[in-house]
C-alpha positions as a printed Julia matrix, in Angstrom:
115×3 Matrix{Float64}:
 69.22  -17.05  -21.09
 66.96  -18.54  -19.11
 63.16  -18.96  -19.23
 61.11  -17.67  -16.65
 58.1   -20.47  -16.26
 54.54  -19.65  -16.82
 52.67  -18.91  -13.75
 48.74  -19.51  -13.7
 46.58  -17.6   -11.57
 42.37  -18.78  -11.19
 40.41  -15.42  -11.46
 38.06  -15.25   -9.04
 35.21  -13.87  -10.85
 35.13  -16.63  -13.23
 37.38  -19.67  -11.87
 39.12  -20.18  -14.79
 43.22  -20.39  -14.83
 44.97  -18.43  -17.26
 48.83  -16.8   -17.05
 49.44  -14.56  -14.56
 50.32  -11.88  -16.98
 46.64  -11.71  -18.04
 44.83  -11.02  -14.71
 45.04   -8.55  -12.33
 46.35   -8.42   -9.07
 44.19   -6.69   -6.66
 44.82   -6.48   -2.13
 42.99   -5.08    0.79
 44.95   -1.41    0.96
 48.15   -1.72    4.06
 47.31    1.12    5.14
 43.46    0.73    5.37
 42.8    -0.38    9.36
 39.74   -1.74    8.39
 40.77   -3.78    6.25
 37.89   -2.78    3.68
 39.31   -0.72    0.87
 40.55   -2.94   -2.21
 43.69   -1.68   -4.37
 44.34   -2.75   -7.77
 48.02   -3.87   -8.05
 49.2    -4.2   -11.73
 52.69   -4.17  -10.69
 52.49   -6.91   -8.0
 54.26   -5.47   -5.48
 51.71   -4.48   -2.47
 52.35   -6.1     0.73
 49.96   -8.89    1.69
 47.43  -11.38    0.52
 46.53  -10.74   -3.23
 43.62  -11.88   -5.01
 43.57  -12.65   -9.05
 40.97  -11.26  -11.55
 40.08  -10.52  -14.98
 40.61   -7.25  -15.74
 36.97   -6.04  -17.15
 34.1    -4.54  -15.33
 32.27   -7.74  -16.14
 33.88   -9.58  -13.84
 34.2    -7.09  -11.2
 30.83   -7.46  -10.9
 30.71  -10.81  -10.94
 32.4   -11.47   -8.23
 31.07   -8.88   -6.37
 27.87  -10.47   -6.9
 29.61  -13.98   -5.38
 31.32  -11.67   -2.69
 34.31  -13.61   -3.84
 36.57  -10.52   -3.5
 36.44  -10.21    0.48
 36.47  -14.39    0.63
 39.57  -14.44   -1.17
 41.4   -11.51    0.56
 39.95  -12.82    3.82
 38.78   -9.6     4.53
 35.15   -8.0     6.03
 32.22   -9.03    3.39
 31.7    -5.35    2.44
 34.79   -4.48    0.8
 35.26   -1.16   -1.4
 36.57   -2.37   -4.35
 36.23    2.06   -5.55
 39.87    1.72   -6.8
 39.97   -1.25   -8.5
 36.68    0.0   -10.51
 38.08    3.49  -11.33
 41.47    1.61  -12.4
 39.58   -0.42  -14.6
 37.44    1.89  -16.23
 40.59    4.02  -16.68
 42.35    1.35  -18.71
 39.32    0.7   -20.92
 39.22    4.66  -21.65
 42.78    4.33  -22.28
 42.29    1.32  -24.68
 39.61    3.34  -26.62
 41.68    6.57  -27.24
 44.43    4.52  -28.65
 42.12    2.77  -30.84
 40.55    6.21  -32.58
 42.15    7.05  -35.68
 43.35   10.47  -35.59
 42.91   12.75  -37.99
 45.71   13.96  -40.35
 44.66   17.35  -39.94
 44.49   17.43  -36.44
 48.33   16.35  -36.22
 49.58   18.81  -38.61
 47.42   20.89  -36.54
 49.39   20.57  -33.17
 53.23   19.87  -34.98
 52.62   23.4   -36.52
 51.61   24.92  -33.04
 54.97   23.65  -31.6
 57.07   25.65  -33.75
């Protein structure tokens, strides 16, 4: 079996390379006319120019703050990145529920509500 090679992407919040499996993907919406709303695109598979960043708030705002995001999508200066913000928080949400220990009474809880 073959290996597929590493690719490295250069976030463009902080300019630092690091596998492609470890940033995000994010591109101006196809369907946006405007060319101002910003998708996230964790699968890769959006049409058109994509743009690579870490995927925490932090740097979201960083390059915000360096207006890197419409530079490197070559879009209008004021993009909405809405999307890509409410994916984010989403996943750290999701990161912190699967972290909390559940309780042992809470699961024998729901198993004996099933029956």
């Amino acid at each position: 079996m073959t290996q597929q090679p590493i690719r490295y992407r250069t976030c463009i919040a902080t300019r630092e390379r690091y596998p492609d499996t470890q940033l995000l993907r994010i591109v101006i919406d196809p369907a946006d006319d405007q060319r101002r709303r910003v998708l996230a695109d964790p699968r890769r598979r959006l049409p058109g120019r994509g743009a690579w960043i870490t995927p925490d708030l932090d740097a979201l705002e960083r390059a915000q703050q360096r207006r890197a995001i419409g530079r490197a999508l070559r879009a209008s200066k004021d993009v909405d990145t809405g999307h890509v913000r409410e994916y984010l928080e989403l996943q750290v949400q999701m990161a912190e529920d699967s972290a909390r220990p559940r309780d042992c009474k809470e699961d024998r809880t729901l198993m004996s509500a099933q029956r």
